[in-house]
C-alpha positions in Angstrom: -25.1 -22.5 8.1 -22.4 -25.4 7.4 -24.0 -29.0 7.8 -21.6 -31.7 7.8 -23.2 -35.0 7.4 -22.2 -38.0 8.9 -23.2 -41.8 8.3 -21.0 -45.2 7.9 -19.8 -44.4 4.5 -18.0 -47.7 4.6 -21.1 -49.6 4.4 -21.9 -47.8 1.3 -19.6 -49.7 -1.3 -19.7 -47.5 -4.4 -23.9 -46.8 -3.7 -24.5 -43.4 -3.2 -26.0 -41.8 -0.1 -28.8 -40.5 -2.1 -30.7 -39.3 0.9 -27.7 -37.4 2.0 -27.7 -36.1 -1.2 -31.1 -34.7 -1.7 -30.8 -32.8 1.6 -27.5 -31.2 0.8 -29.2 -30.1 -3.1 -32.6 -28.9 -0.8 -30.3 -27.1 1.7 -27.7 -25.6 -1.1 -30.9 -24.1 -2.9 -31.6 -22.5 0.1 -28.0 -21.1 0.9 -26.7 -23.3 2.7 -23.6 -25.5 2.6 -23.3 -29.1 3.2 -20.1 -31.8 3.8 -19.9 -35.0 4.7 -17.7 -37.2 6.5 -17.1 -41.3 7.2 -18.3 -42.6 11.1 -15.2 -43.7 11.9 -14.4 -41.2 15.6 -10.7 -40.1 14.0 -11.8 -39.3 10.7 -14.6 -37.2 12.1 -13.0 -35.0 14.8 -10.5 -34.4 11.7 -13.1 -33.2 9.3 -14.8 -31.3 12.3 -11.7 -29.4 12.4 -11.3 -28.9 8.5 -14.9 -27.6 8.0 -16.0 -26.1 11.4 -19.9 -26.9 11.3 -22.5 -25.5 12.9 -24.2 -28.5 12.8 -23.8 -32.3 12.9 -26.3 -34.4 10.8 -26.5 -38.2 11.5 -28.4 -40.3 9.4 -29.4 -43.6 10.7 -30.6 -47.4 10.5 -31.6 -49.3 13.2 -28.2 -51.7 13.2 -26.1 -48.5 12.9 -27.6 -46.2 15.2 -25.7 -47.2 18.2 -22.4 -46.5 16.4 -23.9 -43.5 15.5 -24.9 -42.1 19.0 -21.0 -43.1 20.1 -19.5 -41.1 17.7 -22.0 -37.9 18.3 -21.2 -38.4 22.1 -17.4 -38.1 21.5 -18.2 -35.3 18.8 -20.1 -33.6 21.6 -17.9 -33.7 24.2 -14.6 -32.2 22.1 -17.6 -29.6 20.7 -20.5 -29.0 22.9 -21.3 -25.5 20.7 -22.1 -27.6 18.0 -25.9 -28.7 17.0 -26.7 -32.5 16.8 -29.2 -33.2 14.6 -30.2 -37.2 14.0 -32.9 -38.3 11.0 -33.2 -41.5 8.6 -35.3 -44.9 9.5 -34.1 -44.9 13.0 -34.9 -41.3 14.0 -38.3 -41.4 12.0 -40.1 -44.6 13.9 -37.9 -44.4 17.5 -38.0 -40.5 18.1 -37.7 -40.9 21.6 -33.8 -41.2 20.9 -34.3 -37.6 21.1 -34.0 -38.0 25.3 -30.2 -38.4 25.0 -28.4 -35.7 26.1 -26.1 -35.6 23.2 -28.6 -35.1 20.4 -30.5 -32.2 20.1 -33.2 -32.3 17.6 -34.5 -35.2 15.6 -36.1 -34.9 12.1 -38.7 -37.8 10.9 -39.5 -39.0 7.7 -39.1 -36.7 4.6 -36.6 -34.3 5.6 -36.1 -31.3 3.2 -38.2 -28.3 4.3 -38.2 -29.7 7.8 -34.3 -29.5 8.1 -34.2 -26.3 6.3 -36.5 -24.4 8.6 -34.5 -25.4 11.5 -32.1 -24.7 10.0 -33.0 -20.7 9.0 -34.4 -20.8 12.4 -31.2 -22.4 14.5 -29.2 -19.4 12.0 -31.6 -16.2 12.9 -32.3 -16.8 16.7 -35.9 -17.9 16.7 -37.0 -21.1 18.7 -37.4 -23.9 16.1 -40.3 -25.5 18.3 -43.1 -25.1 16.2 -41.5 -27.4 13.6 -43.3 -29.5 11.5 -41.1 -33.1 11.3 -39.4 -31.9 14.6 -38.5 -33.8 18.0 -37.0 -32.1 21.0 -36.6 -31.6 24.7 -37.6 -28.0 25.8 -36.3 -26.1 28.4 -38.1 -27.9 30.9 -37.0 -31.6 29.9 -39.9 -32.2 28.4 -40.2 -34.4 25.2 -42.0 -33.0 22.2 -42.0 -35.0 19.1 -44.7 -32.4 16.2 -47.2 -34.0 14.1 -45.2 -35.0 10.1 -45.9 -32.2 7.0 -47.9 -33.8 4.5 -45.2 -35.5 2.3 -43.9 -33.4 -0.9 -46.5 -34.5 -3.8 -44.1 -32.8 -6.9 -41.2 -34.5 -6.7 -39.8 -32.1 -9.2 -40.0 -29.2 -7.3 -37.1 -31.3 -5.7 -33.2 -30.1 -6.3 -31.6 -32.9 -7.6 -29.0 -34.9 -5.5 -26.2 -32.9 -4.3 -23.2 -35.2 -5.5 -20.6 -32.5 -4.9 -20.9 -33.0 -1.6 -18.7 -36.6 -1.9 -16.1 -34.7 -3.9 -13.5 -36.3 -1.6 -14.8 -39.4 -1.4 -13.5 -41.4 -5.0 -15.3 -44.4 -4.6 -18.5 -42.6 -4.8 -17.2 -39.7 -7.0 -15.4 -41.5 -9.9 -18.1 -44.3 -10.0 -19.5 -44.7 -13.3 -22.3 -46.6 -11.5 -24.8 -43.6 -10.3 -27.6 -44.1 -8.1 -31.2 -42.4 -9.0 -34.7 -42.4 -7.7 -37.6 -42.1 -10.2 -40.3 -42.4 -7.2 -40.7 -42.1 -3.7 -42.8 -44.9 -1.8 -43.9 -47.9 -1.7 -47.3 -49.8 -2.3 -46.6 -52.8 -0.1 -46.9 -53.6 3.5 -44.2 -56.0 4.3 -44.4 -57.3 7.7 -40.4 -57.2 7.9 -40.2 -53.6 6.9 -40.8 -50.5 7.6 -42.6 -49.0 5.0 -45.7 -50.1 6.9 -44.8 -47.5 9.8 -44.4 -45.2 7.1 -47.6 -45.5 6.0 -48.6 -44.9 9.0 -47.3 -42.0 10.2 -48.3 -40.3 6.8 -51.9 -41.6 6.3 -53.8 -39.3 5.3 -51.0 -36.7 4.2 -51.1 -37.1 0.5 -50.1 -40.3 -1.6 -47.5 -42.5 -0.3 -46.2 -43.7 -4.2 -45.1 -40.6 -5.8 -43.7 -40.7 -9.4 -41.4 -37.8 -10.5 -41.8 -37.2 -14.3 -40.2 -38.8 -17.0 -38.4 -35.5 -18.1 -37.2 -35.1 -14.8 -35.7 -38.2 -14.9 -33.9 -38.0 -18.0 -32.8 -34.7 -17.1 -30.9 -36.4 -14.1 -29.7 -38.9 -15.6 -28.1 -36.9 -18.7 -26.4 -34.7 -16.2 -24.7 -38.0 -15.0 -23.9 -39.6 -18.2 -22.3 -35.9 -19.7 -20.9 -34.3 -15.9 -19.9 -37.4 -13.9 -19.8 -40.0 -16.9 -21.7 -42.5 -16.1 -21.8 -45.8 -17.6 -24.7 -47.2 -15.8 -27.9 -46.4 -13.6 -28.8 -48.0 -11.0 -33.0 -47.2 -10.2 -33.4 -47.4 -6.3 -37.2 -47.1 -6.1 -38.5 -49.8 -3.5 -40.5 -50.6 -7.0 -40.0 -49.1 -10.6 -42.5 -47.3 -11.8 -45.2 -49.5 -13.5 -48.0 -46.8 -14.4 -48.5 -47.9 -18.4 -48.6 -44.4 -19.9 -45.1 -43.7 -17.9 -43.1 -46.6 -18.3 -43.9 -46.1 -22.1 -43.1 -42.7 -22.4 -39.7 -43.8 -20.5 -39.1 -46.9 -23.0 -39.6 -44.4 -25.5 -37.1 -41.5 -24.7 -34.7 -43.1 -22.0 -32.8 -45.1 -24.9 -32.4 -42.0 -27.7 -32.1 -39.3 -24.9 -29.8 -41.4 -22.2 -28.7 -44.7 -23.5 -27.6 -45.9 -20.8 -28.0 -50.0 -19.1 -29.7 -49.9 -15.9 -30.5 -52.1 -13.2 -33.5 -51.8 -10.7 -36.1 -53.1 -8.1 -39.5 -54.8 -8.5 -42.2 -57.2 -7.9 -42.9 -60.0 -9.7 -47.2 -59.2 -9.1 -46.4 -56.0 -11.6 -44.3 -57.7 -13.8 -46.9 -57.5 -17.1 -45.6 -58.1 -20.5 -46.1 -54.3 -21.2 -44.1 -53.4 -18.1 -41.2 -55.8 -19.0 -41.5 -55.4 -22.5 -40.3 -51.6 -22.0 -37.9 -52.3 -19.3 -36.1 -54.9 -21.5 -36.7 -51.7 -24.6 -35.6 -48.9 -22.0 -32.4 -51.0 -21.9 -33.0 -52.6 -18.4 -30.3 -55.6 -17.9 -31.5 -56.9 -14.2 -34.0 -56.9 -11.9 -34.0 -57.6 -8.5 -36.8 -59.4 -7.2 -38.0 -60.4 -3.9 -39.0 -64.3 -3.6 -39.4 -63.5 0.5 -40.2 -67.7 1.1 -41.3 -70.3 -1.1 -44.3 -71.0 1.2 -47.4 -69.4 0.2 -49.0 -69.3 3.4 -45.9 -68.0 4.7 -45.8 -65.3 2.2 -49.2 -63.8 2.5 -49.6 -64.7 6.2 -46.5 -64.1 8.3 -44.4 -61.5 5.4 -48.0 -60.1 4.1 -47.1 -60.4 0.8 -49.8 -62.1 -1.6 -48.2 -63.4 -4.5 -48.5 -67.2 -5.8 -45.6 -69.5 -6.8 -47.4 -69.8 -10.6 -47.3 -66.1 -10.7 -44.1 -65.7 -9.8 -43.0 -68.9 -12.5 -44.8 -67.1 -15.1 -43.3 -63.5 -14.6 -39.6 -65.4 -14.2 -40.5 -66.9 -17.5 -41.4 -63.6 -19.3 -38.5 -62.1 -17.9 -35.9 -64.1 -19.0 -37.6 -63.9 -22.3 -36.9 -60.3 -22.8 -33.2 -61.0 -21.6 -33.2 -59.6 -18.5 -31.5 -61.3 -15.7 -32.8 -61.8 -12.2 -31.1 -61.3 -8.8 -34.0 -62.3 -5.8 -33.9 -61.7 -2.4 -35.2 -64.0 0.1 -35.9 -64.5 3.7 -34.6 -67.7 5.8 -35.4 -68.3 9.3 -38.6 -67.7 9.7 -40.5 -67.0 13.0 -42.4 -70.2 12.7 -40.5 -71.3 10.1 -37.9 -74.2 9.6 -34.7 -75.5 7.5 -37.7 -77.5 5.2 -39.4 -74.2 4.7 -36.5 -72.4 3.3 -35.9 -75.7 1.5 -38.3 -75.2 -0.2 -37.9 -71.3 -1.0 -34.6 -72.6 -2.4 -35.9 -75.4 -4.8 -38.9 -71.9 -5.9 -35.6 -70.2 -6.6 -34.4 -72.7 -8.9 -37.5 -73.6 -10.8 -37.2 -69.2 -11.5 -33.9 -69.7 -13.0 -32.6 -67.3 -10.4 -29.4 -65.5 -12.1 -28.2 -64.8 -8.6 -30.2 -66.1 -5.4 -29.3 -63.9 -2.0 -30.5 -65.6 0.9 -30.4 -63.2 4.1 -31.5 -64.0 7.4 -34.7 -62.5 9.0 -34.1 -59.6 11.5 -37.9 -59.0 13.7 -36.8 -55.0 13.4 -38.4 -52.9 16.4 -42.1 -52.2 15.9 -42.2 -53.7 12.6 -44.8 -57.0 12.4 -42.8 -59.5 12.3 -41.3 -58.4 15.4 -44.6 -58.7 16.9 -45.3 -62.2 15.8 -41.5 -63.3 16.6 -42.6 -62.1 20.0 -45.8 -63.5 20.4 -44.0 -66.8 19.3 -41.7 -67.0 21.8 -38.9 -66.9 19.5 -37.3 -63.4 20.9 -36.0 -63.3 24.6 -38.4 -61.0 26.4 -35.9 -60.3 29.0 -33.3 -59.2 26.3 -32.8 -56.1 24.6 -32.4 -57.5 20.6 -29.0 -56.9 19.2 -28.5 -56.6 15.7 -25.7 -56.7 13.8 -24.9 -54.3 11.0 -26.2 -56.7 8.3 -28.9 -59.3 7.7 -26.1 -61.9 6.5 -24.5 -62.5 9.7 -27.0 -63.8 12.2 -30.1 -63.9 13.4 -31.2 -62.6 16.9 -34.2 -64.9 16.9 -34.4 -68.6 18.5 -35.0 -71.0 15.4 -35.1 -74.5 15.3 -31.4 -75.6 13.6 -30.2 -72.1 13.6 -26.6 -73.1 12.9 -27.8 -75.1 9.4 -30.1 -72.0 9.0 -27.6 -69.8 9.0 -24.9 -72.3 6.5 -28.0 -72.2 4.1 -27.2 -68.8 3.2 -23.7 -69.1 2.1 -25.0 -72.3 0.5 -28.3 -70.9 -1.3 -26.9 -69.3 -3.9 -24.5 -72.0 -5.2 -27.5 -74.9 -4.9 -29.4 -72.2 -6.8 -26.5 -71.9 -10.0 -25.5 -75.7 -9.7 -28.8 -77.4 -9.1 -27.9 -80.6 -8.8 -26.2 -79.6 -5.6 -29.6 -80.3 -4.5 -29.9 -83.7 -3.8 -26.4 -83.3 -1.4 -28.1 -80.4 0.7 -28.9 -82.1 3.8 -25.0 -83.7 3.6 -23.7 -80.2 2.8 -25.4 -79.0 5.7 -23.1 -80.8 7.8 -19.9 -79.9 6.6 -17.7 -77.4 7.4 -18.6 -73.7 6.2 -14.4 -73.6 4.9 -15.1 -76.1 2.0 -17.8 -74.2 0.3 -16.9 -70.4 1.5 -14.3 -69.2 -0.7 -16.7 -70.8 -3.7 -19.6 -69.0 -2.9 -17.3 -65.2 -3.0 -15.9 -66.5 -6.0 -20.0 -67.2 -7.8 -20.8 -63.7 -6.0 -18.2 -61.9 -7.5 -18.4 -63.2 -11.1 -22.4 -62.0 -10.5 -21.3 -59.0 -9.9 -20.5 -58.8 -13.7 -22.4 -60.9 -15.7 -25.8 -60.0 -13.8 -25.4 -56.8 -11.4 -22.4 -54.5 -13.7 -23.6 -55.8 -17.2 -21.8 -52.4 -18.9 -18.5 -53.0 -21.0 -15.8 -52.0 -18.1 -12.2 -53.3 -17.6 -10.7 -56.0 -15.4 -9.1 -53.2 -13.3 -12.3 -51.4 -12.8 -14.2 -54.8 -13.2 -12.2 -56.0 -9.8 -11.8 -52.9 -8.2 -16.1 -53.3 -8.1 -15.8 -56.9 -6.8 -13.0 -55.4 -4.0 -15.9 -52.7 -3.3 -18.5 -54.9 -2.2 -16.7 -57.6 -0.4 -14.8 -54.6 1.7 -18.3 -53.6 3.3 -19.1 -55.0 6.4 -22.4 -55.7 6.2 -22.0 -57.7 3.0 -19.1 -59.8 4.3 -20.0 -63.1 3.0 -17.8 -65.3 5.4 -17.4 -64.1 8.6 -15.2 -64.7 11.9 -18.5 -65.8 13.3 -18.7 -68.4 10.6 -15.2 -69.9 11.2 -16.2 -69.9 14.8 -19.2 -72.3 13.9 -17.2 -74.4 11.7 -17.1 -78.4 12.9 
């Protein structure tokens, strides 16, 4: 059958759609074909009429899925024959989306063989129902969501990534920054994500942290380096693998077999000097790092995450001594929280010699924890749906003491964090207006985006073609209309 997949391309940048991607390699093995095409309504009904699918395949987040459901109604209406089919985050932990008239079937968590059996069953006639992964409305209007498959345990058995499938798309195509995965999972149980749903829904259905093997990886990530000519790799894993015996054996054979500069996600409660000692051998050049809050209570208590400050200061330092720059991520406006409290996750950020400091603002997600305790706080509307926007920089949905200063502080966090003597002014630059540091704080972003994100020899024209990439995405639009509305 012909699958064209659809999800906001634009918000990608040059980041592939890697889940896309491993569906379309899963499906093509099993003789299939796949497309994709952008959200946007005209460029869809155009593609639907260049590729004539049998089937329509959403992938969605929560702050996209809305979008999403508009464009599959429109879809629908010009093409009733054709099969809906919605999966991702949103589908996985609200499966009840599946009562809309214009979606069909919804797929939860690991899609591959799931999709595929619908698939072979949608193609020879038989009733799909008995699917493992699979949500529905029978004949008689009845909602049926089936129990999950245990997830895949080999993740080499895996196809790799389809990246055919974005033949026609050049900012993903041409990139010579490719996106891989080295593991599925995640060990942690973040209140503000949901990973701990994942868990969840899989417990007891094999281990949740799976680790494909090293030859696997390098196998990948030659193919991207010789076929698509990669100049750098950019690990997604939630964290890097940090097993001893692997990370060795990868410090060992990723530099003489790839050789290529890489960038990836950690924790700083991993962060060993075996682990970064092979990282910084492997050829790693950053790591991005999540801070969460400066507050220790805070941290373990209301984002379950138990990590001390010392920890983190002595993991910063070991870093930096293997000359590896690091990007964190932290969370400001805190349910419970205040401007003092993330304050004082910005002055934690300094003393770590942050390279790059993103501040983003706390969304209480659906049915993750910390929506529960925003709610139990009193700082969510109870007779309001929640709205959220497509990206944790714009606003928050939450009522928080001095929102407005909140919500400055994270245009202003990363500055204070490179210039710290901007410190002692942060309760005067608080009150200006967002214009006078704005344009600044895109200017610091995009020379990050070199010396500490893209550290691979490149030229200016590709060099600010990367810097146009990111700032064009919506949800990483630094300065906003909303900001200029806010200004004094």
């Amino acid at each position: 059958m012909k699958v064209l997949f659809i999800t906001v391309l634009e918000d990608l940048g040059f980041e592939e759609p890697l889940g896309i991607e491993y569906l379309a390699g899963y499906l093509a093995l099993h003789g299939h074909c796949s497309f994709i095409s952008s959200a946007i309504e005209t460029r869809l009904l155009a593609r639907i009429e260049e590729v004539a699918p049998d089937v329509l395949a959403f992938s969605a987040l929560t702050p996209n899925f809305a979008q999403l459901l508009a464009v599959c109604c429109k879809a629908k209406r010009k093409h009733a024959h054709i099969i809906s089919v919605f999966g991702g985050p949103h589908a996985t932990f609200f499966p009840d989306i599946v009562q809309h008239l214009e979606i069909d079937y919804i797929i939860r968590g690991e899609g591959e063989i799931a999709f595929v059996e619908l698939l072979d069953a949608l193609e020879k006639g038989r009733s799909p129902y008995h699917i493992s992964n699979l949500g529905y409305q029978n004949p008689s209007g009845e909602t049926k969501i089936n129990p999950v498959r245990p997830l895949v345990q080999d993740l080499d058995t895996l196809p790799f990534p389809d990246r055919e499938i974005l033949y026609t798309h050049n900012a993903f195509y041409k990139s010579d920054v490719r996106s891989v995965m080295a593991s599925r999972g995640c060990p942690n149980h973040c209140s503000y994500c949901y990973n701990n749903k994942y868990h969840e829904l899989y417990k007891g259905l094999g281990k949740r942290v799976r680790i494909r093997s090293v030859d696997n990886v390098i196998h990948e990530c030659r193919e991207l380096r010789d076929r698509y000519d990669a100049k750098m790799i950019h690990f997604f894993d939630d964290i890097f693998p940090f097993e001893s015996s692997w990370i060795k054996e990868f410090s060992r054979r990723y530099p003489l077999e790839v050789g290529l500069p890489f960038i990836t996600n950690t924790s700083f409660n991993v962060c060993s000097d075996t682990y970064i000692s092979n990282l910084a051998k492997s050829g790693c050049k950053t790591l991005l790092i999540g801070v969460e809050t400066g507050n220790e209570y805070f941290r373990e208590h209301i984002l379950l995450r138990k990590m001390k400050n010392r920890d983190m200061i002595s993991a910063a330092k070991r870093i930096h001594q293997y000359g590896i720059k690091i990007y964190t991520q932290n969370l400001i406006g805190l349910p419970y929280g205040s401007l003092e409290l993330d304050l004082e996750t910005l002055r934690l950020n300094i003393i770590l010699r942050a390279d790059y400091a993103g501040a983003y603002l706390t969304q209480p997600y659906p049915g993750t924890r910390i929506e529960e305790i925003a709610r139990n706080g009193g700082f969510i509307d109870t007779n309001k749906s929640l709205h959220f926007e497509k990206s944790f920089y714009y606003a928050s949905p939450m009522k928080i003491h001095e929102k407005d200063k909140i919500e400055k502080l994270r245009i202003l966090f990363p500055i204070v964090v490179n210039h710290p003597w901007l410190m002692t002014l942060i309760y005067l630059l608080l009150e200006l207006p967002t214009s006078l540091f704005k344009w600044y704080g895109m200017m610091l972003h995009g020379l990050k985006i070199k010396n500490t994100i893209l550290r691979y020899p490149m030229s200016f024209q590709k060099l600010g073609y990367y810097i146009w990439m990111f700032f064009k995405r919506p949800i990483n639009r630094i300065y906003t209309l909303r900001d200029q509305g806010k200004q004094k």
